[in-house]
C-alpha positions in Angstrom: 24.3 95.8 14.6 25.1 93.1 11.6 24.5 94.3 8.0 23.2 91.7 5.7 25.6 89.9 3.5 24.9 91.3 -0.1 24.6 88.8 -2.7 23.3 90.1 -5.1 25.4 91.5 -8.7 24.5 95.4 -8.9 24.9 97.2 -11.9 24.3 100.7 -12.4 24.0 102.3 -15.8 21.8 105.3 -15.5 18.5 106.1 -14.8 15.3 103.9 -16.6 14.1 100.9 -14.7 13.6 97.8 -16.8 9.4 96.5 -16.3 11.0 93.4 -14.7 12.2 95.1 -11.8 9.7 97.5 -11.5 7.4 94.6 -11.2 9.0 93.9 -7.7 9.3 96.9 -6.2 6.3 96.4 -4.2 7.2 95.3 -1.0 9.5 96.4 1.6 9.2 93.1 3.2 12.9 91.9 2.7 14.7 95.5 3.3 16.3 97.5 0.7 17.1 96.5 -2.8 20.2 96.3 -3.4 21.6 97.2 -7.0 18.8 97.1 -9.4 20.1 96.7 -13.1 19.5 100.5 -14.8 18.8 101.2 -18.6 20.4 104.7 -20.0 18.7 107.6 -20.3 18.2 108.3 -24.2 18.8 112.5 -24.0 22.1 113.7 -24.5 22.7 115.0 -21.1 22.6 111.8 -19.5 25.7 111.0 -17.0 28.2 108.9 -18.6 28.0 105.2 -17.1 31.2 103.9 -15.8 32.2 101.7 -18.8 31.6 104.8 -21.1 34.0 106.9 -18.5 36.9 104.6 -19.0 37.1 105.1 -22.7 37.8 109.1 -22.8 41.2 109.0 -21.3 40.7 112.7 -20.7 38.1 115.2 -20.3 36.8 118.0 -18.1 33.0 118.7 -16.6 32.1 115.1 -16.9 29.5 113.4 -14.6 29.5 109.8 -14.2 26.8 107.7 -12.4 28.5 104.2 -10.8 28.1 102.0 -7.0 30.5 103.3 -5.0 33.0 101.8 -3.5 35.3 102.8 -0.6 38.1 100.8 0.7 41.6 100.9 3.0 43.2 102.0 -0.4 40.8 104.3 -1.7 37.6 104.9 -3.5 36.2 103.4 -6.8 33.0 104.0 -8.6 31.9 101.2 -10.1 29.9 100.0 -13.1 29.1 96.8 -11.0 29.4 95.5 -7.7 30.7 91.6 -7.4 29.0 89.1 -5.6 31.2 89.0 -2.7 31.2 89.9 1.2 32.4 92.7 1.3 31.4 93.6 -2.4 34.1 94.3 -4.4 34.4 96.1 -8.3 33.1 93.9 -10.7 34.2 95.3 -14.4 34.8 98.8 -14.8 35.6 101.2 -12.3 37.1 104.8 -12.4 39.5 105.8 -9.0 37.9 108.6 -7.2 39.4 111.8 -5.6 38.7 115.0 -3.5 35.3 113.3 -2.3 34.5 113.5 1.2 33.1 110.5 1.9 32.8 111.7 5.2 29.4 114.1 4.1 27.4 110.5 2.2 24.5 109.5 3.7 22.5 105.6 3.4 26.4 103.8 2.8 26.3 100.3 3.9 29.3 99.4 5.8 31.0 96.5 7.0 30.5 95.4 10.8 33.5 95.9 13.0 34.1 92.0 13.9 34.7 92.1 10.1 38.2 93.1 10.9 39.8 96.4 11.0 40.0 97.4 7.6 36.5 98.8 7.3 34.4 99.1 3.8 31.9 101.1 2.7 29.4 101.0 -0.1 26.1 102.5 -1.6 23.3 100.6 -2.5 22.0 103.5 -5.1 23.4 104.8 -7.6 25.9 107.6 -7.1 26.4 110.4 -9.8 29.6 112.5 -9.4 31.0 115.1 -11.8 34.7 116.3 -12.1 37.4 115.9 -14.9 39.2 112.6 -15.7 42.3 112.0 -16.0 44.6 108.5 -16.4 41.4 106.1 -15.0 40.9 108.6 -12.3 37.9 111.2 -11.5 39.2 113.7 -9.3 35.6 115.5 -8.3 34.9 118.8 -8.2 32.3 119.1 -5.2 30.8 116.4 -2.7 27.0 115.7 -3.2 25.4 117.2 0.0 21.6 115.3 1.5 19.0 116.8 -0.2 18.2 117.8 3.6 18.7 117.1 7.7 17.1 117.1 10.8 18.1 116.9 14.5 16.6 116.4 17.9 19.1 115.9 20.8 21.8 113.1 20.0 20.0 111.9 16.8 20.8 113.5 13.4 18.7 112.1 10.4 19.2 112.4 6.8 17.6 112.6 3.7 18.7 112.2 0.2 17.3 110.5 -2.7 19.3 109.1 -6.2 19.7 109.0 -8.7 20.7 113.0 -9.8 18.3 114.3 -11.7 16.1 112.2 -11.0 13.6 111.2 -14.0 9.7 110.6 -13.7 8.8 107.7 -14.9 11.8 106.2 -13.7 13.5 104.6 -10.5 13.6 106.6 -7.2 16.0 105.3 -4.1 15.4 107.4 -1.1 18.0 107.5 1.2 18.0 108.0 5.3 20.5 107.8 7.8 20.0 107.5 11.6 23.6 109.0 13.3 23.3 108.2 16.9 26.1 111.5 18.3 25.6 110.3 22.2 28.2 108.2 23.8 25.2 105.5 24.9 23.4 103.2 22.5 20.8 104.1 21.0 17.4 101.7 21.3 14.9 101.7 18.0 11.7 100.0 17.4 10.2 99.4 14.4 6.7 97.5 14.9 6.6 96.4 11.1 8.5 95.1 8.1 8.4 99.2 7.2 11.4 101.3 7.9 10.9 104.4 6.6 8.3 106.9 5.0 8.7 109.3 2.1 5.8 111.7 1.5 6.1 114.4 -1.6 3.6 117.2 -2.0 2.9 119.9 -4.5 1.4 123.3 -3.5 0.8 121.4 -0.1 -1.4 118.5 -1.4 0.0 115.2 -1.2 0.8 113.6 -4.6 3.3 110.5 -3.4 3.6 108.2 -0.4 6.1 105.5 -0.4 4.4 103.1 1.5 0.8 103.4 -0.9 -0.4 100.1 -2.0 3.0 98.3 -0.5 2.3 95.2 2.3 4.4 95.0 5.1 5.6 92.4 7.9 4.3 92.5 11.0 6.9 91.3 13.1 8.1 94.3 15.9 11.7 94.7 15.7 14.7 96.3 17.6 17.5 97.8 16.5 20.3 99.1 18.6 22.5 102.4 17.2 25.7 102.6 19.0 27.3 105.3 20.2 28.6 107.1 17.6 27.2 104.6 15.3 24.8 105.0 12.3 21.7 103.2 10.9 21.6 103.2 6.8 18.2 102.9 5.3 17.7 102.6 1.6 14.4 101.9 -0.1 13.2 102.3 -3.8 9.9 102.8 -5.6 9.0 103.9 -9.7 8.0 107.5 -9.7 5.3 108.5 -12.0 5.1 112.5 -11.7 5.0 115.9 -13.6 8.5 117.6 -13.8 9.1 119.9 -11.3 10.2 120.5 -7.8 8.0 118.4 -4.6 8.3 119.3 -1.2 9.3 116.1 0.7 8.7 114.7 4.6 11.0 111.6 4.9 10.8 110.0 8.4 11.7 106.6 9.9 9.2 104.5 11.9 10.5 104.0 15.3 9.8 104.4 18.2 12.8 105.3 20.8 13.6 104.0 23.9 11.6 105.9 26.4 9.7 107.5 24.0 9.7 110.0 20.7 10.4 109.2 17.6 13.4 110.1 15.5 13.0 113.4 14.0 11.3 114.1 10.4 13.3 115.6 7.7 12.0 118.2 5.4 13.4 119.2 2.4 12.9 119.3 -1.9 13.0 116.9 -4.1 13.6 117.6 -8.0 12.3 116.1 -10.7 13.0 116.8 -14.9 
């Protein structure tokens, strides 16, 4: 399955949408954003950006919020991703070690008639903490999805960035289709929609995703090789009281032969 070519410059600073981008958040139409431009918070327990990283030289029980970046040689977190295919650093970055990358969910990735150095990326922003030391954040525990669900040879993820989130502010949701079997694995999506995220509070429903968002209506298929994955990534402003939501996250597909991947059930925090 071909990933689209990313073109776009993404800069992560941390965590207040500007109104212009909020203005376009509406559709789903043309797949995930990729890289809105972030404001800082304006507490002082915000995560340090990237730029602000690179200027302590030292420190312990920092947390820094960047793209991430993972290549042959290693991984960076980024304050921007260049316009490139694949994306590469653009200003900043900080080395990254003792992440397993292995345990992200909703990376983009490079296809494998790329070549066979593969690269990874994320297309939200990712907050780590750790200490620093000499340009490089050596972390001291992987993020783990906010929650998983499985039915046979599907596994499907759910996370959401950035951490904490903040309300009003920008949400990314984050899913991730991982096809275990050793046969491809057929989706069908009958609309521009690819996923649904549903919060709740004491059981009534106070968020959908999809509300008031206008979709394509084209059907189509999407195949999940063996062993393979399927990255989905959409975004949305959140307006809600702080506090903790119980979420349903799903994607809407239909398999081959019937069923539909399964739903993922989990919490979702907001300060």
């Amino acid at each position: 399955m071909s990933l689209s070519k990313i073109g776009s410059l993404i800069v992560f600073a941390a965590i207040v949408v500007s109104a212009s981008f909020a203005a376009g958040c509406g559709s789903a139409d043309d797949g995930p954003s990729v890289g809105p431009s972030v404001g800082p918070y304006v507490d002082d327990e915000a995560p340090l950006t990237v730029q602000e990283a690179t200027t302590l030289g030292q420190a312990e029980d920092v947390t820094v919020v960047g793209s991430l970046l993972i290549q042959a040689d290693g991984v960076r977190l980024c304050s921007a991703l260049a316009e490139s295919y694949p994306p590469q650093c653009g200003g900043d970055s900080l080395r990254v070690e003792g992440l397993d990358t292995d345990a992200l969910v909703g990376l983009s990735r490079t296809d494998a008639t790329d070549g066979p150095d593969s690269v990874a990326w994320s297309e939200y922003p990712v907050t780590l903490s750790g200490s620093l030391a000499g340009g490089t954040l050596t972390v001291a525990e992987t993020p783990l999805p906010a929650g998983r669900a499985e039915s046979g040879p599907q596994t499907v993820f759910f996370d959401y960035a950035p951490r904490p989130l903040r309300s009003p502010g920008l949400a990314f949701w984050i899913m991730e289709l991982r096809n275990t079997s050793e046969a491809d694995m057929r989706l069908t999506f009958s609309s521009g929609q690819k996923a649904e995220v549903v919060l709740r509070r004491d059981g009534a429903e106070v968020y959908r995703w999809s509300a008031e968002k206008t979709f394509t209506m084209a059907i189509e298929e999407v195949v999940v090789p063996a062993g393979g994955s399927l990255p989905i990534v959409v975004n949305d402003t959140v307006w809600l009281e702080p506090g903790e939501y119980e979420v349903e996250a799903w994607i809407t597909a239909s398999l081959e032969g019937g069923g539909e991947p399964p739903r993922v059930s989990g919490v979702v925090k907001l300060d």
